[in-house]
C-alpha positions in Angstrom: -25.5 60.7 -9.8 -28.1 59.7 -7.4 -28.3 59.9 -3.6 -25.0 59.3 -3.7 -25.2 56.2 -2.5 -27.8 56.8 -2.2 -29.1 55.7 -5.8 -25.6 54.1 -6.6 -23.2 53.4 -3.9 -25.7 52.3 -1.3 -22.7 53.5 0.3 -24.4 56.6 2.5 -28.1 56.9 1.6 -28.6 56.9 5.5 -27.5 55.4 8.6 -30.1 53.0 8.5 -30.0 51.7 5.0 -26.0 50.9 5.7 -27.2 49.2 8.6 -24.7 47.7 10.7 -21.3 46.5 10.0 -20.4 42.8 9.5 -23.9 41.8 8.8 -25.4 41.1 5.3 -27.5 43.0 4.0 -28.7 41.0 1.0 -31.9 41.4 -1.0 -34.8 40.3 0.4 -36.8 39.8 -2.6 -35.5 36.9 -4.7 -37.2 38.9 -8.1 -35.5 41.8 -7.2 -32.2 39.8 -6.5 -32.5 38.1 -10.3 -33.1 41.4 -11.8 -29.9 42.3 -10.7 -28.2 39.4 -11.5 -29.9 39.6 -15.1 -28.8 43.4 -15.2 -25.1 42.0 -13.7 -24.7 39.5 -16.7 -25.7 42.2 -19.1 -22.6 44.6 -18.1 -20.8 41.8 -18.1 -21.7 41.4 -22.0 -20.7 44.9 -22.3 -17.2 44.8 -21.1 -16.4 41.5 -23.2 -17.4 43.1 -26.1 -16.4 46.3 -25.6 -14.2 46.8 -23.1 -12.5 50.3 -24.3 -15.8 51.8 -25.3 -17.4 54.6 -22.9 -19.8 52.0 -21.7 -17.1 49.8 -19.7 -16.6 51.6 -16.7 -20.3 52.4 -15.8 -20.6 48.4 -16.7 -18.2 47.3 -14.3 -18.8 50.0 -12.0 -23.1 48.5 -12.1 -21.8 44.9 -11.5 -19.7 45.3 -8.4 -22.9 47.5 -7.0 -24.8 44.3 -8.3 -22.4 42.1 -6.0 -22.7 44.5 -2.9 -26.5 44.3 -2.7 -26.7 41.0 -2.9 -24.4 40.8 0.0 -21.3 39.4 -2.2 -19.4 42.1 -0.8 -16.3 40.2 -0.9 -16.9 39.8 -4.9 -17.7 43.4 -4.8 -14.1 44.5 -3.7 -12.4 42.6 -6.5 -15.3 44.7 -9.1 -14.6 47.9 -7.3 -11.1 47.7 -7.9 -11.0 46.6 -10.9 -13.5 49.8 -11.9 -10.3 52.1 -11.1 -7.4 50.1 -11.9 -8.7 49.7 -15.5 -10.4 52.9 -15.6 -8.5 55.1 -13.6 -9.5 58.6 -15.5 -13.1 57.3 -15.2 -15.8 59.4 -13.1 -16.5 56.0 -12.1 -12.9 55.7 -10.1 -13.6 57.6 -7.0 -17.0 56.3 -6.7 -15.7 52.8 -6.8 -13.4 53.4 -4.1 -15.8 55.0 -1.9 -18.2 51.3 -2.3 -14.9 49.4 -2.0 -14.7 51.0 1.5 -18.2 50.4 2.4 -17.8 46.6 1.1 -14.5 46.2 3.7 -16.8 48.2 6.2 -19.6 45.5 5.6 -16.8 42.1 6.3 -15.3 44.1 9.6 -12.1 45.5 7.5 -12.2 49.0 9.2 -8.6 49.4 8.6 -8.5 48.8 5.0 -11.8 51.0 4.9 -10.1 53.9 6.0 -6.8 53.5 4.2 -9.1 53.5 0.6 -11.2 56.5 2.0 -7.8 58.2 2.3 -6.7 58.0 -1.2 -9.3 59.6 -2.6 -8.2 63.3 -4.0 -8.7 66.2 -2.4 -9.6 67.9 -5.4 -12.6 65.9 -6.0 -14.8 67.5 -3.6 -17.9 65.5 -4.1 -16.1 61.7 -3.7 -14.4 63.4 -0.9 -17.8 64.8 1.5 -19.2 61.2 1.1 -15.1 60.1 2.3 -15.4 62.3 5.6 -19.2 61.1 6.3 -18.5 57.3 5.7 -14.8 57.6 7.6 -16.4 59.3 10.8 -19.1 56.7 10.9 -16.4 54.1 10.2 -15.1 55.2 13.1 -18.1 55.6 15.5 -19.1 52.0 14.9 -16.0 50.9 15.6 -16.2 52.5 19.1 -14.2 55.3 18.4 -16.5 58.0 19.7 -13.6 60.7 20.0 -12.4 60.5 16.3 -15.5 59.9 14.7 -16.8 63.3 17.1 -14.0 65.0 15.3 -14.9 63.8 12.4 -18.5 64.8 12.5 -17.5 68.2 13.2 -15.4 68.7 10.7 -17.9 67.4 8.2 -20.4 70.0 9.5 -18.0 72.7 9.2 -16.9 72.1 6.1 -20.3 70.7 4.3 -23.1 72.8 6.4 -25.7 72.2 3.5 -25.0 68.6 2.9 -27.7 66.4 2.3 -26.2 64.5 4.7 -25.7 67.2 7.6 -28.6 66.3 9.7 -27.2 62.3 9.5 -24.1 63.7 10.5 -24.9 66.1 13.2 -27.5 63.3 14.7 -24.5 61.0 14.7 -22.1 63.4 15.9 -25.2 64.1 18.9 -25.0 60.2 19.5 -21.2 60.1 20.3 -20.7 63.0 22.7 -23.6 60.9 24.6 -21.3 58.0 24.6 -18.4 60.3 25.9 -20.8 61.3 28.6 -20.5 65.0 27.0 -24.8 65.0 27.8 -24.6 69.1 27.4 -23.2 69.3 24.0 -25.1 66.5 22.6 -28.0 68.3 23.7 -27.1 71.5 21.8 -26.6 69.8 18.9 -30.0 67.7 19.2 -31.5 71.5 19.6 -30.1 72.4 16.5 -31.5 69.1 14.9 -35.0 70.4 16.4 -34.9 74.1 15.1 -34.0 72.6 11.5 -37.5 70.3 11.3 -39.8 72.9 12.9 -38.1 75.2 10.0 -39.9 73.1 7.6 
């Protein structure tokens, strides 16, 4: 299941490969771009053929993360959403939700971001880590240090050994700065320390 995004949803590989809301981030390599659209006609295939075998959802799920790396993020909504209206029992559902909301994240749609995040189950604790990390960072770049702050701490409490605990603790560091809370952003920055000398 990759990364999480991080081989599929490019959704939270890292801070830095989301990059920065309301900017593009399309392929820079026009080969690498036709691959994917080559990839993207061949799901495409799939689904018209077959569009109630086993193979659909991952198809349709593969094309709208086709759209979102070639910056088409508004064609990568409709794919998304389309991945769990159709398929709604799929594995692929909450997965699709979770790119839909980095898609609206991408065009400035923090609102409808969040609202999506939301929805996803409880009970599906994987989709719902990733939901927590994207919403508090949803949050921070939208200038709300105090929620997203929340929001980091709560991911840390609940996810300590999350592959994405140091992002989120680094993050969480970078807000309390903003706040002007220097002393506890330096405590967590220690922690941050003691973690890499540990390995």
């Amino acid at each position: 299941n990759g990364p999480w995004l991080i081989r599929a949803t490019p959704v939270l590989a890292t801070s830095a490969a989301v990059g920065a809301p309301g900017k593009a981030m399309k392929l820079t390599g026009s080969g690498e771009a036709s691959l994917y659209q080559k990839a993207s006609d061949k799901f495409a295939l799939v689904i018209a053929k077959y569009p109630r075998s086993r193979w659909a959802a991952p198809s349709l799920f593969h094309m709208a993360e086709s759209a979102y790396r070639n910056g088409e993020y508004t064609k990568a909504q409709k794919l998304y959403e389309d991945v769990w209206e159709f398929y709604p029992r799929s594995r692929y559902a909450q997965r699709a939700r979770l790119g839909f909301a980095l898609a609206c994240w991408r065009l400035d749609e923090n609102e409808r971001a969040l609202r999506i995040l939301s929805s996803i189950p409880a009970d599906d604790a994987r989709s719902r880590q990733r939901s927590l990390f994207l919403s508090a960072l949803i949050k921070q770049s939208s200038g709300d240090c105090l929620e997203a702050a929340l929001d980091w701490e709560r991911f840390l409490y609940l996810y300590p050994k999350s592959p994405l605990a140091i992002q989120a603790r680094h993050h969480r560091a970078r807000c309390l700065m903003s706040m002007g809370n220097d002393s506890l952003a330096a405590s967590e920055l220690g922690l941050l320390l003691k973690k890499r000398l540990k390995k």
